[in-house]
C-alpha positions as CSV (number, residue, x, y, z in Angstrom):
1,X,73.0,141.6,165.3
2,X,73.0,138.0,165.1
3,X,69.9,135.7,164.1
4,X,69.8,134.3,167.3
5,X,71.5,136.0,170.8
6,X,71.8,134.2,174.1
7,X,71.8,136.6,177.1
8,X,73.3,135.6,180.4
9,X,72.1,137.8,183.8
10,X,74.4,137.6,186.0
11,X,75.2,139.0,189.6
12,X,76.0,137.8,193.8
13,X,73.7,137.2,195.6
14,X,70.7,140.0,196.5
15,X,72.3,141.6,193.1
16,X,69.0,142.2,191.5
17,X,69.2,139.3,188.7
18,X,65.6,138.0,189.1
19,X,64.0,141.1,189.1
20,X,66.0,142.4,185.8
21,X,64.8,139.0,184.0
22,X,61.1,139.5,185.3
23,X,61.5,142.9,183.3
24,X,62.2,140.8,180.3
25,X,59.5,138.5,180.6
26,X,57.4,141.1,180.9
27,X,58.7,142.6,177.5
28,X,57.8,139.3,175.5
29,X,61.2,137.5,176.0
30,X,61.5,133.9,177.1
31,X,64.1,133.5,180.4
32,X,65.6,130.2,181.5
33,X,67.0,130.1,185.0
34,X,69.5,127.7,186.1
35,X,68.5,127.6,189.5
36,X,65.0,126.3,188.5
37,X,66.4,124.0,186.2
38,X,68.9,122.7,189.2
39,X,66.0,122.1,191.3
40,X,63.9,120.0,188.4
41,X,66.9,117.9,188.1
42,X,67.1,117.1,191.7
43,X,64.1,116.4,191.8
44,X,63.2,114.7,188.6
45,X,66.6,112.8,187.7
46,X,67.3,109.4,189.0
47,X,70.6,109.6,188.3
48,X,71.4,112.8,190.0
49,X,69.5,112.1,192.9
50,X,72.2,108.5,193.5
51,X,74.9,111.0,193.1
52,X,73.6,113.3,195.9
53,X,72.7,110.7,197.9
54,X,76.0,108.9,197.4
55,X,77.6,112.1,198.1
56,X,75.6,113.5,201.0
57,X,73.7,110.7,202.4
58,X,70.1,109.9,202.7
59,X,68.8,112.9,204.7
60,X,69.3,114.9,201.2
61,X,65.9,113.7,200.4
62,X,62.7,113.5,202.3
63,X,61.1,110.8,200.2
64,X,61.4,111.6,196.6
65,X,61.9,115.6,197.2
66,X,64.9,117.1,197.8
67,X,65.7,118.3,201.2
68,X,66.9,121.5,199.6
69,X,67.0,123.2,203.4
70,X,69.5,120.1,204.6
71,X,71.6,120.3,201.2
72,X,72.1,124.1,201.5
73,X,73.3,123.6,205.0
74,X,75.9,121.4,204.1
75,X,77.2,122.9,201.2
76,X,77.2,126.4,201.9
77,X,79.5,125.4,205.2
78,X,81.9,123.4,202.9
79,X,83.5,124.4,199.8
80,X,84.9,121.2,199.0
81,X,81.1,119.6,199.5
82,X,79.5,122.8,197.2
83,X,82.1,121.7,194.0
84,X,81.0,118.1,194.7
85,X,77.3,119.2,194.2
86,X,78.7,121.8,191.7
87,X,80.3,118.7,189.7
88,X,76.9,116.4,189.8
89,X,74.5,119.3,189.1
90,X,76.6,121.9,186.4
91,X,77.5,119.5,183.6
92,X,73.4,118.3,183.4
93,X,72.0,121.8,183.5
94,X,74.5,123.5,180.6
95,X,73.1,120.1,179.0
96,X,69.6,121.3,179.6
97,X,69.8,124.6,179.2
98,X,71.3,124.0,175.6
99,X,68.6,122.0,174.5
100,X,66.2,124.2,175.9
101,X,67.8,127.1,174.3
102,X,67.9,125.5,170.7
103,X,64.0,124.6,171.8
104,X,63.3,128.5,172.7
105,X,65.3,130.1,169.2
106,X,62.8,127.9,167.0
107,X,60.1,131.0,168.0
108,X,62.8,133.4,169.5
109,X,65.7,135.1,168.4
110,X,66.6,135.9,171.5
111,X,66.8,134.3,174.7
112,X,68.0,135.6,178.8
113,X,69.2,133.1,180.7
114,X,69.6,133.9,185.0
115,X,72.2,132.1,186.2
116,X,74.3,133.0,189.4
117,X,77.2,131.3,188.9
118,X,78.2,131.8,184.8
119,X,82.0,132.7,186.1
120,X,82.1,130.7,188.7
121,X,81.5,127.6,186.6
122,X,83.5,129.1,183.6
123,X,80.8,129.3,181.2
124,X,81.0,132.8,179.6
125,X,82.0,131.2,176.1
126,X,78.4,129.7,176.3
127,X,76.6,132.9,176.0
128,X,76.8,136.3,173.4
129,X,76.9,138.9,175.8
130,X,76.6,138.6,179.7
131,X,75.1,141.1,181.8
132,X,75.9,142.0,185.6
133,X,73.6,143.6,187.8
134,X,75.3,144.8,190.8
135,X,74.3,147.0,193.8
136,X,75.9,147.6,197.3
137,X,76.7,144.9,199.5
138,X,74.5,146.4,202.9
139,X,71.5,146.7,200.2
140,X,71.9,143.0,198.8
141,X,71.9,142.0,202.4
142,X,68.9,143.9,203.3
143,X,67.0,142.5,200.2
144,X,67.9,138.8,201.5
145,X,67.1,139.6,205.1
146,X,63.7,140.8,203.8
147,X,62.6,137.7,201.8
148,X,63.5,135.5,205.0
149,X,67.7,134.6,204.5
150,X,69.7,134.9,207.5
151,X,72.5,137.1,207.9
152,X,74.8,133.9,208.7
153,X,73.4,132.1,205.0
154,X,73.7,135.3,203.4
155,X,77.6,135.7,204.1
156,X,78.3,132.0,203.6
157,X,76.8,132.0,199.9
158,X,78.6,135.6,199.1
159,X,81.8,133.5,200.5
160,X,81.3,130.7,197.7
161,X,81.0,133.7,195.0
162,X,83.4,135.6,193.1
163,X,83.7,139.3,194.5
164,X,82.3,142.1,192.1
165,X,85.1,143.7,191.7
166,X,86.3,140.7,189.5
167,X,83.1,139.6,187.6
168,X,83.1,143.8,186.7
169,X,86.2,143.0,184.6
170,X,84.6,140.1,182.8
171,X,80.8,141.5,182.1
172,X,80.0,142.8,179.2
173,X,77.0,145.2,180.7
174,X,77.2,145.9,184.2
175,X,73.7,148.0,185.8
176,X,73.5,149.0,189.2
177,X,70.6,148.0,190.8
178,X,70.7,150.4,194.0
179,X,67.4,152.7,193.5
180,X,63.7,151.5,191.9
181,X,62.6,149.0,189.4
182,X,61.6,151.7,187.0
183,X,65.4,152.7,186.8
184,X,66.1,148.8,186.1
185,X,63.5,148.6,183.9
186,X,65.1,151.5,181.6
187,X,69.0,149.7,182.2
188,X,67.1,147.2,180.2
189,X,65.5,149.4,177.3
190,X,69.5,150.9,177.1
191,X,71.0,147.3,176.8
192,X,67.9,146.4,174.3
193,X,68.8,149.8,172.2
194,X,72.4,149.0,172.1
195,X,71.8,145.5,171.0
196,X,69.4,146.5,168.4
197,X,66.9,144.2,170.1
198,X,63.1,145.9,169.4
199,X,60.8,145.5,171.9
């Protein structure tokens, strides 16, 4: 095993990605998500926020927050507006989430880091091993519908992904997520015991 391992969690969405890296925070391990980190740059970076509203106008923010309902409308509809916010936003967070990383591995030796789009932004030579969590497309839907996504916003964001028949061939660990937690939770003891990572 390395000295230091970065994890990436991968998966579309209603996959199952959060809930695998809450399992890991709940073993002791520090997680970085990219969509968090997104978020804090939009909100937080000057320069990211002239970009976006450069790009997409003035009704992207309402004040100095992000209008993260308006953006999502907008680029979920377009794919041509989603790589321009995709070309602003990916560049500053693999920034941010290698200096954060190098931060976490002075206590750590190993780090997970949820990110939903590590093949669709071709940054799989950025992490050791990446991990896919994967479950049936009616169940991914029903999990979305559930926590308050539309059916419409659900099928426009699965449009903007790659299928998971593709990102199957890439993965290095793929767990389906299609029963309870407790099964997800042991899909992460195996990947732990094959990595020779205690916990």
């Amino acid at each position: 095993m390395n000295n230091k391992i970065k994890i990436a969690v991968t998966g579309n969405i209603g996959s199952g990605k959060s809930e695998f890296c809450k399992i890991a925070e709940r073993y002791g391990f520090p997680v970085l998500r990219s969509d968090e980190i997104s978020k804090e740059l939009l909100l937080y970076d000057q320069e990211i926020k002239r970009k976006v509203i450069d790009s997409f106008g003035k009704e992207s923010y309402k004040g100095e927050k992000p209008d993260f309902n308006y953006l999502a409308k907008i680029v979920f509809s377009d794919p041509e507006k989603l790589r321009i916010l995709e070309s602003i936003l990916h560049p500053v967070v693999i920034q941010k989430i290698s200096l954060m990383t190098a931060e976490v591995f002075r206590k750590h030796n190993i780090v997970f880091i949820e990110s939903a789009l590590v093949f669709e932004a071709n940054i799989e030579d950025l992490f050791d091993y990446i991990v896919l969590i994967v479950a049936p497309r009616n169940l991914r839907l029903q999990r979305k519908l559930q926590s308050g996504l539309s059916e419409e916003d659900f099928i426009k964001r699965e449009e903007n992904q790659i299928p998971e028949k593709e990102k199957k061939k890439r993965a290095d660990f793929i767990f389906n997520n299609d029963k309870s937690v407790n099964e997800l939770e042991q899909y992460f003891k195996i990947l732990c015991l094959t990595l020779n990572i205690p916990i």
